[in-house]
N, C-alpha and C positions, 0 to 999 in steps of 0.2 A: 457193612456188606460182607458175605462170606465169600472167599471164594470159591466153594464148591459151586456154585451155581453159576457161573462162565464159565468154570473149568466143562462141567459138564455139558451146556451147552457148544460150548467149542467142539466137544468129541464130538458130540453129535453132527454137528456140521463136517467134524472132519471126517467119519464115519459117511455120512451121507455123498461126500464127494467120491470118498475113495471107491466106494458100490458103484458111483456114476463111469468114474476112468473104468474099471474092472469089465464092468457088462454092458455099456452102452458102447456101440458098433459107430456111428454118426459121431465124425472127429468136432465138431462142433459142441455137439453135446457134452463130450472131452472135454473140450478145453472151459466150458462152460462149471463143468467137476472141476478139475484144477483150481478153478478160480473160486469154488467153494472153499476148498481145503486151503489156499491160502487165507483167505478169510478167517477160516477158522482159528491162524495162528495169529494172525492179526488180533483178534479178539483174545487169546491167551496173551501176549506180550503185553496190552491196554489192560487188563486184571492184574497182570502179574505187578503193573507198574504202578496202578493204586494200590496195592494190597503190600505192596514195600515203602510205598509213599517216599521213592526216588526223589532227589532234590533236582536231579538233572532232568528227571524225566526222559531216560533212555529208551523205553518202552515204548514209549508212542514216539520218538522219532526214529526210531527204527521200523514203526509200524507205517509211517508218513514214505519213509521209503521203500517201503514193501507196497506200498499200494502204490506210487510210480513205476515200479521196475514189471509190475502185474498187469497196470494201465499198456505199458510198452512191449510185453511180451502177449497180452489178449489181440493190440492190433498189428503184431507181424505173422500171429498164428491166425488170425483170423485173413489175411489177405494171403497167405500160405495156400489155404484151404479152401478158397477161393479158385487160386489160381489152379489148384490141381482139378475141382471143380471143373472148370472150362475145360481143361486140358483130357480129361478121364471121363466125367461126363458122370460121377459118384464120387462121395466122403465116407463111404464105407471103408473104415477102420483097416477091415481084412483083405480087401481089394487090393489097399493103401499100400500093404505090408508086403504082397507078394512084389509089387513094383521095387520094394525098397532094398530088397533081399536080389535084386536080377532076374527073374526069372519068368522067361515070356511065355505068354498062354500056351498053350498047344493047341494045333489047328486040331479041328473036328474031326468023324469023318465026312461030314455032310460041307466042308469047309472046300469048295472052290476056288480059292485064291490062290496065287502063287505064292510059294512060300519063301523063296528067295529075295521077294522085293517086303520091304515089311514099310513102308514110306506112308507117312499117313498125312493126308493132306490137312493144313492146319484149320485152323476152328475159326471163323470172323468172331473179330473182337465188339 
């Protein structure tokens, strides 16, 4: 088997994840890219490891551990995202970012509220 042909399927995948992180706005859609692009490398370290024909087979249990540690960051990013969800009421990427940065909306001028109380009453679970 040559290895150009995982190698170049892996870019592709990792190529194709990175487009996803880059311009998809919906943090799910994200994290769904991420887990391409891990993938991706997953499949290069499994090539790389027949194609030395390792004794130890380092390659795939380092790849055994990459898909654990991707299993357990897909579901604390996923109940993240989630919870911001409830709490925002959008997964919109750039919504996401102004919250994370500080910086609170600014009322309208059509915006009748008091601007002193900012209290929001919370969301049933």
């Amino acid at each position: 088997m040559h290895l150009a042909y995982p190698a170049v399927l892996a870019a592709l995948l990792f190529c194709t994840g990175l487009y996803g992180v880059l311009a998809r706005r919906n943090a799910i859609l994200v994290l769904m890219s991420v887990e391409l692009m891990l993938n991706a490398v997953n499949l290069n370290l499994v090539a790389f490891d027949v194609w030395l024909r390792d004794t130890l087979h380092a390659g795939q249990a380092l790849t055994l551990f990459t898909i654990a540690i991707a299993a357990a960051e897909i579901g604390i990013g996923l109940a993240i995202v989630l919870m911001v969800y409830r709490n925002r009421g959008t997964s919109d990427v750039d919504r996401l970012r102004d919250t994370a940065e500080g910086h609170e909306p600014e009322p309208g001028p059509n915006d009748t509220s008091d601007s002193t109380s900012t209290v929001r009453p919370e969301v049933a679970a």
